[in-house]
Residue frames as a rotation matrix with the C-alpha (Angstrom) as fourth column:
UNK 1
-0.868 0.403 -0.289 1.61
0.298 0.889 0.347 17.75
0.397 0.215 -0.892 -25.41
UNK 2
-0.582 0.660 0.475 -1.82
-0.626 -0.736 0.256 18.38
0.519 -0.148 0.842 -25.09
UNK 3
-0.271 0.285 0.919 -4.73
-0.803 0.460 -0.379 17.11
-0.531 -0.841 0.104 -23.14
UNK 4
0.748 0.663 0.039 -6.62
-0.523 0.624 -0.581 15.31
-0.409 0.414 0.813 -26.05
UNK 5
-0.023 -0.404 -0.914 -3.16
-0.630 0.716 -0.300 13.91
0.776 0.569 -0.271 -27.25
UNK 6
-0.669 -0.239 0.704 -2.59
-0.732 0.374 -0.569 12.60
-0.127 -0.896 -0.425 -23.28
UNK 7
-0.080 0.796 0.600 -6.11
-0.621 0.431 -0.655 10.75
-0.780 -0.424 0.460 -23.32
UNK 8
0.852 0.229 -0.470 -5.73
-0.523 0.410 -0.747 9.43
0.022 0.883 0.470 -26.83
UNK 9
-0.076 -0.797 -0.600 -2.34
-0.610 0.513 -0.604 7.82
0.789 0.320 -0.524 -26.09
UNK 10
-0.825 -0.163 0.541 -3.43
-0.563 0.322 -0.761 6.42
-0.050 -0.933 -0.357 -22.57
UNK 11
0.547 0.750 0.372 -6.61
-0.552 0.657 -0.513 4.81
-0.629 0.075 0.773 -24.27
UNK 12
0.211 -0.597 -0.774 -3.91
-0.566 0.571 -0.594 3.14
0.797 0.564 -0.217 -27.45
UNK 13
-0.551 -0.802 0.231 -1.77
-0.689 0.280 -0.669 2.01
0.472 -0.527 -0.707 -24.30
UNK 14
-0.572 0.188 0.799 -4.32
-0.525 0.665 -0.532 0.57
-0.631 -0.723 -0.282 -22.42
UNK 15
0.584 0.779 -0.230 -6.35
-0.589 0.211 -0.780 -0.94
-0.559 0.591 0.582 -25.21
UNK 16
0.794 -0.390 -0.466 -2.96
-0.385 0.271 -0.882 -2.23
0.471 0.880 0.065 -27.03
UNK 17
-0.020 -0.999 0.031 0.07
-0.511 -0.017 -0.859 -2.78
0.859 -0.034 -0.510 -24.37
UNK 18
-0.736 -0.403 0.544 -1.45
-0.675 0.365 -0.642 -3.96
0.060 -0.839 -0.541 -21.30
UNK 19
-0.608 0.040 -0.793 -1.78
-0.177 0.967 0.184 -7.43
0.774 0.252 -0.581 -20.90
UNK 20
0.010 0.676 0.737 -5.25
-0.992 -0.084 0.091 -7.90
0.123 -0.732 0.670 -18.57
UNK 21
-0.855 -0.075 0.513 -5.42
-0.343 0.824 -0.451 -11.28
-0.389 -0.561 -0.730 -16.52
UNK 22
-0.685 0.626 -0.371 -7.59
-0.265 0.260 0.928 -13.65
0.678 0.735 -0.012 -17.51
UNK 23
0.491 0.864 0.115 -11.18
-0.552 0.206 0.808 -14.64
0.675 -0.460 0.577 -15.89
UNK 24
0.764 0.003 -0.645 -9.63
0.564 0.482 0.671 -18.15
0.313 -0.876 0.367 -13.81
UNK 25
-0.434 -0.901 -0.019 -6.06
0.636 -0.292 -0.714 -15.60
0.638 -0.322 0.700 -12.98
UNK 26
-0.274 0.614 0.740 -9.04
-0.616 -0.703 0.355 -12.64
0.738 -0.359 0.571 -11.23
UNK 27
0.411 0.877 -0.249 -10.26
-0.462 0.436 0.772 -15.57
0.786 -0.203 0.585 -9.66
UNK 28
0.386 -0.844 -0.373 -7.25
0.739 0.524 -0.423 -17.05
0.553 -0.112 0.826 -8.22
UNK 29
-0.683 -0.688 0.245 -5.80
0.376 -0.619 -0.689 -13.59
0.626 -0.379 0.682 -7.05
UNK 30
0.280 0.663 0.695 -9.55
-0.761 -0.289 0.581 -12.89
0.586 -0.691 0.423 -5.31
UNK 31
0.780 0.451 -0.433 -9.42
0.136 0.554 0.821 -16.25
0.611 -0.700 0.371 -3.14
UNK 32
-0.355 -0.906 -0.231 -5.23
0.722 -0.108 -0.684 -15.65
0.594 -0.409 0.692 -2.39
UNK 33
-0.864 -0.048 0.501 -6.17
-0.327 -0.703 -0.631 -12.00
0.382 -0.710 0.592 -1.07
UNK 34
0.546 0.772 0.326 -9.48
-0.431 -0.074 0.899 -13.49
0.718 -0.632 0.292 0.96
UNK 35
0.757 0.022 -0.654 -7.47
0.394 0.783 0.482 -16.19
0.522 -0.622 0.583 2.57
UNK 36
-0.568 -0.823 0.002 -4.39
0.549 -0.381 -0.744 -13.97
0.613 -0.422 0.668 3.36
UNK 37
-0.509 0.306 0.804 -6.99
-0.394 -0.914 0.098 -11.46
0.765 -0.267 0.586 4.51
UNK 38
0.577 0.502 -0.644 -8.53
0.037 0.772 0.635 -14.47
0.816 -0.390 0.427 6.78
UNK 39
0.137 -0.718 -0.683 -5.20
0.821 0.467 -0.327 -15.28
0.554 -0.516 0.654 8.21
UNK 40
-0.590 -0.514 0.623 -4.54
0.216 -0.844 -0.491 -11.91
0.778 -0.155 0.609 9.10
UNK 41
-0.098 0.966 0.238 -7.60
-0.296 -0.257 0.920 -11.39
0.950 0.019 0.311 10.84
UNK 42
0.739 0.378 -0.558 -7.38
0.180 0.687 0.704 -14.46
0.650 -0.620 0.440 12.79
UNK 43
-0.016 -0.804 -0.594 -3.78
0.733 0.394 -0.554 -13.48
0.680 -0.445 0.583 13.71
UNK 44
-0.632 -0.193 0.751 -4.77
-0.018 -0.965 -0.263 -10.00
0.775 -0.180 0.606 14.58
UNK 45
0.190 0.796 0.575 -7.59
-0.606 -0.366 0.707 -11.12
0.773 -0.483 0.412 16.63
UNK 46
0.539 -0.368 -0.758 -5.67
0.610 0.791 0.050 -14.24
0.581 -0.489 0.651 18.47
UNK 47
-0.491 -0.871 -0.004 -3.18
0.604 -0.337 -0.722 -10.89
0.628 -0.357 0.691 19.77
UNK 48
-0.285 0.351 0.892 -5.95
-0.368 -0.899 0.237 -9.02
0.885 -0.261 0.386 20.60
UNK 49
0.398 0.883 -0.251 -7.13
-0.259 0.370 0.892 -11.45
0.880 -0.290 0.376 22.60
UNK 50
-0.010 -0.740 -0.673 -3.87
0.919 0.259 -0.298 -12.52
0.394 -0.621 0.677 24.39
UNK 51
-0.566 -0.421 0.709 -3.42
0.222 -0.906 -0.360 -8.96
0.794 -0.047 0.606 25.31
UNK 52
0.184 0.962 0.204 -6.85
-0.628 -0.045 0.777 -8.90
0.756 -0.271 0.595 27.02
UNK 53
0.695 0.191 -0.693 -6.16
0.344 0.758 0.554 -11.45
0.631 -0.624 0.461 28.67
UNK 54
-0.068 -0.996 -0.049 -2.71
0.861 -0.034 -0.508 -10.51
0.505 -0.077 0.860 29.79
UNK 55
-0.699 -0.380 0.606 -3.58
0.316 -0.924 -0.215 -7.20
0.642 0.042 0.766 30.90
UNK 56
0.450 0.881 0.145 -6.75
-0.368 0.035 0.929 -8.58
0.814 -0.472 0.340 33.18
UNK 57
0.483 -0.553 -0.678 -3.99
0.780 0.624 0.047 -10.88
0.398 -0.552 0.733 34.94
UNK 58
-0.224 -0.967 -0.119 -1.71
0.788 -0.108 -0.607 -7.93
0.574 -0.230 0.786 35.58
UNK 59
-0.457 0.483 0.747 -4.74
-0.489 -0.838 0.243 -5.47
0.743 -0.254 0.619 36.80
UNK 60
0.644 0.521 -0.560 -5.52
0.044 0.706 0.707 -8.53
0.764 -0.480 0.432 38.75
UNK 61
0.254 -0.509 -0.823 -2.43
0.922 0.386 0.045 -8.73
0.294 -0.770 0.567 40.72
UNK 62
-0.698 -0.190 0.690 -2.59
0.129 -0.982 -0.140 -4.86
0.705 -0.009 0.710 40.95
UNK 63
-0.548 0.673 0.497 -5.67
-0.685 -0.702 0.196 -4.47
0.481 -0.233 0.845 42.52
């Protein structure tokens, strides 16, 4: 199999077989991954913070 068949059956395939999401589905899967990417954030920065905190208390009663 050559190259120019490779590129000429991967442009058929994607041009004929695969089924692309529509405009409001793009739209829908952008706000899911902001808000997951929100939550995360908030959860990652709520630990960072405990930690901080946690780890001033215990250099406190160290020192």
């Amino acid at each position: 199999m050559g190259l120019k068949t490779y590129f000429k059956e991967s442009y058929t395939e994607l041009v004929h077989k695969v089924t692309w999401p529509t405009w409001s589905e793009l739209q829908n899967s952008a706000v899911l991954v902001m808000v997951a990417t929100l939550i995360i954030a908030l959860i990652v920065a709520l630990m960072d913070f405990s930690f901080s905190n946690l780890m001033e208390f215990v250099y406190g009663l160290l020192y």
